[in-house]
N, C-alpha and C positions, 0 to 999 in steps of 0.2 A: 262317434263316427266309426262304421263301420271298414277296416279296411285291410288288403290281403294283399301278399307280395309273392311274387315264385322268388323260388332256391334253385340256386345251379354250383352243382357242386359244393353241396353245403352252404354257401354264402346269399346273401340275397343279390337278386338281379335286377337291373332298372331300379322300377318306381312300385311305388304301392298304388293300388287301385283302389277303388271305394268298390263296394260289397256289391251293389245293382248290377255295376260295368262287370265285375268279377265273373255274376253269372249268365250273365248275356254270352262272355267271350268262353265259360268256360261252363258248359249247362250241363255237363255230367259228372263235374264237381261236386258232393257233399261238402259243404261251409260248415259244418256240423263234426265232419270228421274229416280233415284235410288229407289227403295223402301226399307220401312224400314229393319235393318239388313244390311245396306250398306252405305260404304260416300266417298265423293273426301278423296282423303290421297295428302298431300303439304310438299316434303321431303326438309328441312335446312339443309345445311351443318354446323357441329358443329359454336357455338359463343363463346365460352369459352376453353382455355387449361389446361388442367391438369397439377400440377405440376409432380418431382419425389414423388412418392408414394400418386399419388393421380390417381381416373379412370372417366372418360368421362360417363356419365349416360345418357343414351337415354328418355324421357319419349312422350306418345303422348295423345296431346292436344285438345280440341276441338274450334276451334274455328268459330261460328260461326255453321252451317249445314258440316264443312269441319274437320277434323283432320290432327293435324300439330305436326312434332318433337319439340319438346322442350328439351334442353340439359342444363346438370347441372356438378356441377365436386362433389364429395366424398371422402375423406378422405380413403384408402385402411386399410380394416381390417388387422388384426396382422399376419391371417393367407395369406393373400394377400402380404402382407411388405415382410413375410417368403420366399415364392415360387418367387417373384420379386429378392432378396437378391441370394436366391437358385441361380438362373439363370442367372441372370448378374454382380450379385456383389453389394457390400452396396453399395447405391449412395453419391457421394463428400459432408461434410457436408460445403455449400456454403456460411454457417453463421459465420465459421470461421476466426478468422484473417488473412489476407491475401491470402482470396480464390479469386477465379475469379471476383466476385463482387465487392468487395472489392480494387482491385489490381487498380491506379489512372496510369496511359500512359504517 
């Protein structure tokens, strides 16, 4: 997948684009030869999963003239744990005796 991000002040800004949008919005861009304010963007699919009441953290990277996802996991705030709880319900405490983990076949 083809895809490109602007640089503001060194770092990357927003989102990355796919290549077609890139030069619709930006048609006297060379994608060949970016100048500055511009870089390849190389999307990862997550490498890490979150547990219950934890969240999937996007961040982007440089690596290299290229920027790259990098993914991390986070602990959910109290008020995250709240609206999580709100919505689905406490999750199973799986630390318990004779939770699922636990349980031998």
């Amino acid at each position: 997948m083809e895809l490109y991000i602007q640089i503001r002040d060194g770092q990357p800004f927003e989102h990355p684009i796919m290549g077609e949008n890139f030069r619709q919005a930006f048609p006297d861009v060379d994608t060949e030869n970016l100048p500055e304010g511009f870089a390849r963007f190389v999307r990862h699919a997550p490498n890490v999963s979150p547990d219950t009441y934890q969240v999937l953290v996007e961040n982007y990277v440089w690596n290299g003239n290229v920027v790259e996802d990098s993914w991390s996991v986070r602990d959910m705030t109290q008020e995250e744990r709240a609206a999580y709880d709100a919505e689905y319900g406490p999750a199973p405490d799986v630390s318990a005796p004779g939770s699922a983990p636990d349980v031998v076949g």
